[in-house]
N, C-alpha and C positions, 0 to 999 in steps of 0.2 A: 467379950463373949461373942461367938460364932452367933451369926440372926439365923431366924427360925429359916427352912426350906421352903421354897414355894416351886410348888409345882404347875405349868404353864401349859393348860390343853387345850391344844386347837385341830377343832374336826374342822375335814376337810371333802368341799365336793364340786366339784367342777368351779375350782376359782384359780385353774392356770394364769388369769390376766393381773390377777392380785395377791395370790400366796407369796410371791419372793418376797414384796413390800410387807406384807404382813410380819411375816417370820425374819424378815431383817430390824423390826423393830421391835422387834422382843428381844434378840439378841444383842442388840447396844442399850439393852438397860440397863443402871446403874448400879441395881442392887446386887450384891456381892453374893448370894447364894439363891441361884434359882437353876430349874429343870425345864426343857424344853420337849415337851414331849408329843409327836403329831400323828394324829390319825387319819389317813386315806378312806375315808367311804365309799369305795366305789366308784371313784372317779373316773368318768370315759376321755376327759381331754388330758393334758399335759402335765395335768398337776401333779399327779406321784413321781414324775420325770424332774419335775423341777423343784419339787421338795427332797429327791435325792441326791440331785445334783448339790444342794444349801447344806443336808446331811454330811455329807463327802470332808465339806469344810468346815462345820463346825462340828461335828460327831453329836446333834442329838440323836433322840429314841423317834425313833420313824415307824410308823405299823401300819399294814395293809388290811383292808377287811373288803369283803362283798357291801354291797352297798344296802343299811338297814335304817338308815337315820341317824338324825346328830346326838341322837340319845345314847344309842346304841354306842357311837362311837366315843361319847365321852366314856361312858361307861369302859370301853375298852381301856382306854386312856387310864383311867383311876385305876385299873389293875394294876397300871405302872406305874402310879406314882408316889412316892416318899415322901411329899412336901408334907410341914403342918399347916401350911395355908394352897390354897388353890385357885386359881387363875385360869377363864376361860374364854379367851378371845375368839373372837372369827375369825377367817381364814380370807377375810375381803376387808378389812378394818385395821388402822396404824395404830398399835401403841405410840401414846406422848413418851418423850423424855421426863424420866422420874415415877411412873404412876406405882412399879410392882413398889419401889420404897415407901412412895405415901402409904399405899392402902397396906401394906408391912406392919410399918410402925403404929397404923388405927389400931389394928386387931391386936395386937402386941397389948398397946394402951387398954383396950375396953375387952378383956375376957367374955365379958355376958353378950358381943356383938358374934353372930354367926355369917351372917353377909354383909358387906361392904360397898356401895355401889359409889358414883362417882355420877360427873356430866359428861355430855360430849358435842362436840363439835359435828355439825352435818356436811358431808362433802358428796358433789357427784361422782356418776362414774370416774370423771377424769380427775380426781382431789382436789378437782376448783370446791373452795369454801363457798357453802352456801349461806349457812349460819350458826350461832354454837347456844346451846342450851341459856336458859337465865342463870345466873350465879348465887343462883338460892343460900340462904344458909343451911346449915347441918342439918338433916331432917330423919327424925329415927319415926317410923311406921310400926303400928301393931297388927298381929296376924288380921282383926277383925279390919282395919281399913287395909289390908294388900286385897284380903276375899272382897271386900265388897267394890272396891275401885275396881278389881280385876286387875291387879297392879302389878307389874315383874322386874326387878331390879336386872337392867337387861344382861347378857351374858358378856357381852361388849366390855362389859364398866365392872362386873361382880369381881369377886375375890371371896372365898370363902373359906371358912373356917373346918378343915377336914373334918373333925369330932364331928361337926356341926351334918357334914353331908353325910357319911359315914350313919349317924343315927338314923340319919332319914331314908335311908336306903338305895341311895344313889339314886338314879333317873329311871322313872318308868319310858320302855322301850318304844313302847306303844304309844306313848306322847311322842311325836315326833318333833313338838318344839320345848326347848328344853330349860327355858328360865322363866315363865310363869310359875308353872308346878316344881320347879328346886325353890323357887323363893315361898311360894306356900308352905311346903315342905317342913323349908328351915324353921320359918316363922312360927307351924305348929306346934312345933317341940319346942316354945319359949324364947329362944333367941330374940336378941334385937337383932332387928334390919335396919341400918343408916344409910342415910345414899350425901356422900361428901360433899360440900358445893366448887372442888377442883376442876377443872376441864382434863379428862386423861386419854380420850379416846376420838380420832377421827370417824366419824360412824357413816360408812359410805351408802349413797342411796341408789338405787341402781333397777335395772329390770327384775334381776334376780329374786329382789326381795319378797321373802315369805306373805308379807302382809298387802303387798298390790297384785301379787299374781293369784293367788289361792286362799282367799276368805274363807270360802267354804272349810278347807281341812284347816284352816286354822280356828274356825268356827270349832269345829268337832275337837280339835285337842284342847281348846279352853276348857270346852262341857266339862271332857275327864280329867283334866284339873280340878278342877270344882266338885267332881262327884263326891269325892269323899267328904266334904265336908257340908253338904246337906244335912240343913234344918239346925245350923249351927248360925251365929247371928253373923250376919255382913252376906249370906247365901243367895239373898233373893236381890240382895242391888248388885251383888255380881253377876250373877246371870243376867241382870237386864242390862248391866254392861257390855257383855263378851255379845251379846246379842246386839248393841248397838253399831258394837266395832266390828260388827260383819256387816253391818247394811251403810257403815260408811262407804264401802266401795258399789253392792249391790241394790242399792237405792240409784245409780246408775247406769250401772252396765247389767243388770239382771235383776226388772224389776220384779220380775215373778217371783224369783225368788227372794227379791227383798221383801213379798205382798206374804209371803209363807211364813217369814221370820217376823214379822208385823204380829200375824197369829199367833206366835207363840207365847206375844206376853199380852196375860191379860192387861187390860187401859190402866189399872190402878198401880201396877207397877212399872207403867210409861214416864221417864222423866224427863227434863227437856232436850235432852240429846235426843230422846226417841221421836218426841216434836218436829224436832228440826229433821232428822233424817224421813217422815212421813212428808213435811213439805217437797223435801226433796223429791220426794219417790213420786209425788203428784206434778212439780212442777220444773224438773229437772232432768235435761236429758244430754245422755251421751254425743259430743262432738265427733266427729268424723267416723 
């Protein structure tokens, strides 16, 4: 029997130095029926130049948009794509050899699972390994612990089940980061969410990244992740999560504004993360 279709979208935005690696390692996977389909966001360097050059030779679906966010352009993406399962790598990150077949054959296995996640490997800019996740066992999450961990089955490692994204209404635009709130999402309309204990994904760490450069806007797209599910239970330890993973950075480099984010949780819903990050904010200061 023909295996289900997976369809494989990678938005893309200023990652000239890493798209080739990226998108050569989706096209040596093993799995016998998948779609490769990439979206340009706007990119000012080299990158749609070098993702059509890869086009040329291996004929995927390549699309151009003004630059709106990686929501946006997964969303584009899904317009195109046929798969029953979905695949959503980064455009700076190696697929392993074997991972679209694992997470395939999970979702194949467990119908009531919507998202798939997996581990991954840390690598620097330059792919020197730095270290690779614990090799936990199998662990399936319920919506109330993803809201209150503030937990995202990263886009790196997911695979999801179309029915599953499809109900949920694809990605809000306006989020501009796009795997907190798809795994909310999924999880609200009942699905299991697993995350495999495999290693499938080099996850590179670099300046780029969303989460050392801009706390702030990633602060604000957690909030509206979460909004909707206000006064629902796991709401209030999640907010005092996404609030502690903003002052992880700005309990350093912007104490004022780690002193603002302090205010916003009242002391009774301070847990020891927030502890720790107020020590910091008093006795921890920026190097150079």
């Amino acid at each position: 029997m023909a295996k289900p279709l997976i369809s494989v979208l990678v938005p893309c935005y200023n990652r000239e130095r890493y798209i080739e690696e990226a998108l050569l390692s989706i096209l040596a996977q093993d799995y016998p029926n998948f779609e490769l389909i990439v979206v340009d966001d706007g990119s000012q360097d080299a990158s749609a130049e070098k993702i059509e050059a890869l086009r040329q030779r291996y004929g995927f679906q390549f699309y151009r948009q003004a630059n709106q966010g990686v929501s946006a352009a997964l969303n584009t993406a899904l317009g195109h794509a046929r798969g029953e399962f979905i695949a959503t790598p980064d455009s700076d990150d190696v697929m392993l050899p074997g991972r679209l077949s694992l997470q395939a054959a999970y979702l194949e296995a467990h119908p009531q699972v919507g998202c798939v996640g997996a581990r991954v490997i840390y690598v620097d800019a330059e792919g020197r390994r730095l270290k690779a996740e614990e090799g936990k066992p199998l662990r399936s999450y319920s919506f109330v612990e993803l809201l209150s961990r503030a937990h995202a089955i990263g886009a790196p490692v997911a695979m999801y089940r179309r029915e599953a994204l499809d109900r949920a209404g694809g990605y809000d635009p306006e989020i501009r980061i796009q795997d907190f709130q798809i795994t909310l999402k999924i999880a609200h309309l009942g699905y299991r969410t697993d995350v495999l204990p495999e290693l499938v994904t080099l996850y590179r760490r670099h300046s780029g990244n969303m989460s050392k450069t801009a706390y702030q806007r990633q602060l604000d797209y957690d909030l509206m992740a979460i909004a909707p599910y206000r006064g629902q239970p796991g709401y209030s330890q999640g907010f005092t999560c996404v609030i502690n993973k903003a002052l992880k950075h700005s309990v350093v480099s912007d104490k004022a504004y780690a002193l603002r984010l302090l205010l916003r949780l009242p002391p009774w819903r301070w847990n020891r993360v927030t502890w720790r990050r107020l020590r910091h904010l008093l006795f921890k200061f920026h190097e150079g």
